[in-house]
TIMAR-62658 format. One record per residue (C-alpha): x, y, z; residue in one letter. Coordinates in steps of 0.1 Angstrom, whole numbers, plus 5000, padded with zeros to 4 digits. Layout:
BEGIN
<<X; Y; Z>; "A">,
...
***
This chain:
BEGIN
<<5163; 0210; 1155>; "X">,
<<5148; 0240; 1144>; "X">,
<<5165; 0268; 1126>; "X">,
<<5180; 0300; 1143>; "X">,
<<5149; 0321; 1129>; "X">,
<<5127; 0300; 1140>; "X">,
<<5142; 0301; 1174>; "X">,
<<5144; 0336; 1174>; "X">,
<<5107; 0340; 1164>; "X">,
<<5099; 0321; 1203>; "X">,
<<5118; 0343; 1223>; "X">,
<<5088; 0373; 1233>; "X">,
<<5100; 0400; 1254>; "X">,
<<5076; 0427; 1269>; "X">,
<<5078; 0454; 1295>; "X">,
<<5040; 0455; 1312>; "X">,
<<5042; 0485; 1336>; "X">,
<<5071; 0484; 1353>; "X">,
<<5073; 0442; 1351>; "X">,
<<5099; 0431; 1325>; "X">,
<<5079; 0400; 1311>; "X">,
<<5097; 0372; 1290>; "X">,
<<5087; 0342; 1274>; "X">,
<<5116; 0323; 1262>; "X">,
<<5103; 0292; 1242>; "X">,
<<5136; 0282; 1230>; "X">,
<<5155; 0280; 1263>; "X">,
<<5167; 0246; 1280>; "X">,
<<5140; 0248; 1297>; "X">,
<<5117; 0265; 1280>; "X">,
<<5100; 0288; 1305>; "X">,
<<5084; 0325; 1316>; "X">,
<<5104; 0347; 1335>; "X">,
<<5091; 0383; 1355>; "X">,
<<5112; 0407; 1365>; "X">,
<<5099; 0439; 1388>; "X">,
<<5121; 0474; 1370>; "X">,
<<5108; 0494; 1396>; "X">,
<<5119; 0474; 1428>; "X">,
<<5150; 0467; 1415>; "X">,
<<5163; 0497; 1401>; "X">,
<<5202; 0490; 1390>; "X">,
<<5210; 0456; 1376>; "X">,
<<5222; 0441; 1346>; "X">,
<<5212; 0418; 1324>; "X">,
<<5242; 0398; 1303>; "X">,
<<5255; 0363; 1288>; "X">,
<<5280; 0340; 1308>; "X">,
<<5294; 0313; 1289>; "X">,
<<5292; 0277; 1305>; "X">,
<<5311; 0246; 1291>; "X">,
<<5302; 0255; 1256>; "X">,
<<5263; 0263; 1265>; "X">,
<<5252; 0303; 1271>; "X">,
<<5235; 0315; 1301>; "X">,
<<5217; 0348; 1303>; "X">,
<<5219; 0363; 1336>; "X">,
<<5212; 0394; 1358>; "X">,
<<5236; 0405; 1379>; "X">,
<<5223; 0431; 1406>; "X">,
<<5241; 0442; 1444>; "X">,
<<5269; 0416; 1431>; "X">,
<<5253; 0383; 1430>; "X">,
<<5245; 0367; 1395>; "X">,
<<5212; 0347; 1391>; "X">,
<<5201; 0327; 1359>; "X">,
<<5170; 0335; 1337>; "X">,
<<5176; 0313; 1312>; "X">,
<<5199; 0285; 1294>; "X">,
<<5205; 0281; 1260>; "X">,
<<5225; 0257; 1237>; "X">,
<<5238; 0283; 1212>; "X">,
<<5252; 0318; 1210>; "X">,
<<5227; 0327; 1182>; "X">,
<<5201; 0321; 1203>; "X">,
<<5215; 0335; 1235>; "X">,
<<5220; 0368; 1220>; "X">,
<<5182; 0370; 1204>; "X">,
<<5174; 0364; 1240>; "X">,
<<5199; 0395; 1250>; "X">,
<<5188; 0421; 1224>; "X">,
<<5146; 0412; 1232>; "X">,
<<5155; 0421; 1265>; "X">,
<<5175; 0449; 1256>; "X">,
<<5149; 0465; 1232>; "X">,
<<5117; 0456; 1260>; "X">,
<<5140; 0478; 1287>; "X">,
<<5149; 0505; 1262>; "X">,
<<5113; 0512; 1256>; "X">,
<<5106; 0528; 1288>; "X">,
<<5106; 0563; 1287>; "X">,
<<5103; 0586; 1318>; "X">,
<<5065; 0593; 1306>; "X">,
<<5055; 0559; 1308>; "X">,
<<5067; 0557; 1338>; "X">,
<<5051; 0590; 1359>; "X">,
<<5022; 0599; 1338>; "X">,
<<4999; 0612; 1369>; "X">,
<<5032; 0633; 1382>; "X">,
<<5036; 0647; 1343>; "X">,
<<4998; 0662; 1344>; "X">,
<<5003; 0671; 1382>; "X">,
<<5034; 0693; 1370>; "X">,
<<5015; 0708; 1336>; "X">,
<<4988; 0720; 1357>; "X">,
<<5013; 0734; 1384>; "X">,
<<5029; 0752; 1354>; "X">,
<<4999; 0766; 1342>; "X">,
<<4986; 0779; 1377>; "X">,
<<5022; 0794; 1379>; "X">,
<<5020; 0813; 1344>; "X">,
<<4983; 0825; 1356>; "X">,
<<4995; 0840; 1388>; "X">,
<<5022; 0857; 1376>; "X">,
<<4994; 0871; 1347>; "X">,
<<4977; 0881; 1377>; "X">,
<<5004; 0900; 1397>; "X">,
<<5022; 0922; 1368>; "X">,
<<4988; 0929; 1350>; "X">,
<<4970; 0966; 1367>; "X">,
<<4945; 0960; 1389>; "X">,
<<4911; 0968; 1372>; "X">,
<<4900; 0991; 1403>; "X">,
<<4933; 1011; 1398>; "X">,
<<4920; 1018; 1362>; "X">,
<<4882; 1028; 1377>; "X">,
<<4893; 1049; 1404>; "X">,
<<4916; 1075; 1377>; "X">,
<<4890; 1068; 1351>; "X">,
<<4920; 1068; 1326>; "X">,
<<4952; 1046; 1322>; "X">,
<<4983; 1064; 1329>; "X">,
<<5006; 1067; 1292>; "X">,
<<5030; 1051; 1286>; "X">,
<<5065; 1064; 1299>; "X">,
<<5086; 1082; 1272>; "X">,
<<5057; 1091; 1248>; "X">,
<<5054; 1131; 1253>; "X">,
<<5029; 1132; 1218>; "X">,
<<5001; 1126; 1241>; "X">,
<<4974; 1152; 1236>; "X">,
<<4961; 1139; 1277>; "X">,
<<5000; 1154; 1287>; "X">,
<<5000; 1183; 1264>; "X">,
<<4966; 1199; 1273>; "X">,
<<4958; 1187; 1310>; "X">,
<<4961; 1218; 1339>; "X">,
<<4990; 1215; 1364>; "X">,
<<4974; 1194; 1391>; "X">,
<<4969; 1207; 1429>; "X">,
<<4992; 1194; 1455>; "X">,
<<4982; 1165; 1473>; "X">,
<<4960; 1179; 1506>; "X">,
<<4955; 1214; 1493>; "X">,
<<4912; 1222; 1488>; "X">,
<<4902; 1224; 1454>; "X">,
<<4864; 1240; 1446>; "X">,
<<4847; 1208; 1428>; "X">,
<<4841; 1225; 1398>; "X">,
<<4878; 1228; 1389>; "X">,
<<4883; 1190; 1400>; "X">,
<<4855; 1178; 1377>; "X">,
<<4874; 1198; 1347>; "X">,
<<4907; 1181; 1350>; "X">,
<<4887; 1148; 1348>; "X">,
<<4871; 1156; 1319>; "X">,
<<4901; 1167; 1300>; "X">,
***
């Protein structure tokens, strides 16, 4: 009979994709289980105790199946916690890696369009020749020195209209 550590060391768990693969050398019989996460997406895997002999089971929409048989707690619980860890190493990334770069390259689009819309246009800026200060700051020598401005519609002789733009 071999030892528990020995029996431990043929149980091989892995999760390949979304199918939970399991290799469980040590069970009674010793055989290769596959189980699809993403088709069956609640279910639980536990240990069921028969005449003296374990069972590990999954248990999904209320009806128990076997995976595996085994002769001895020990053993039956090696079998749990390799499934355990397999299934606890599947992290939301694994699992949506094209949707994760589809949404980073949404979010970048997003934070360049709204660049886009608060920054001024750069025909605004070419039409007045100058950008217009900064609210609040009356040290500006372009406030201080510039000639009150004609009303909007009124004639102005062109000479005056290409001073103010100079200033």
């Amino acid at each position: 009979m071999l030892s528990v550590e020995k029996r431990k060391a043929r149980i091989q768990v892995k999760l390949v994709g979304n199918t939970l693969i399991a290799a469980f050398g040590v069970g009674e019989p010793p055989l290769v289980w596959h189980f699809d996460t993403e088709q069956n997406h609640s279910f639980t895997v536990t240990l069921q105790r028969l005449e003296g002999d374990w069972d590990l089971v999954v248990t999904q929409n209320n009806e128990t199946q076997a995976i595996a048989h085994f002769d001895n707690y020990d053993t039956a619980e090696a079998a749990l916690m390799a499934v355990q860890k397999a299934l606890m190493s599947k992290t939301p990334l694994q699992k949506n890696k094209k949707h994760g770069f589809l949404g980073m390259f949404a979010l970048l689009v997003a934070i360049a369009a709204l660049i886009f819309a608060i920054a001024p246009s750069p025909t605004s800026v070419m039409e007045t020749g100058v950008q217009k200060p900064i609210a609040g700051n009356a040290s500006s020598p372009a406030t201080n020195n510039k000639a009150p401005e004609a009303p909007a519609g009124v004639p102005v002789p062109a000479d005056e209209a290409l001073k103010r733009t100079a200033e």
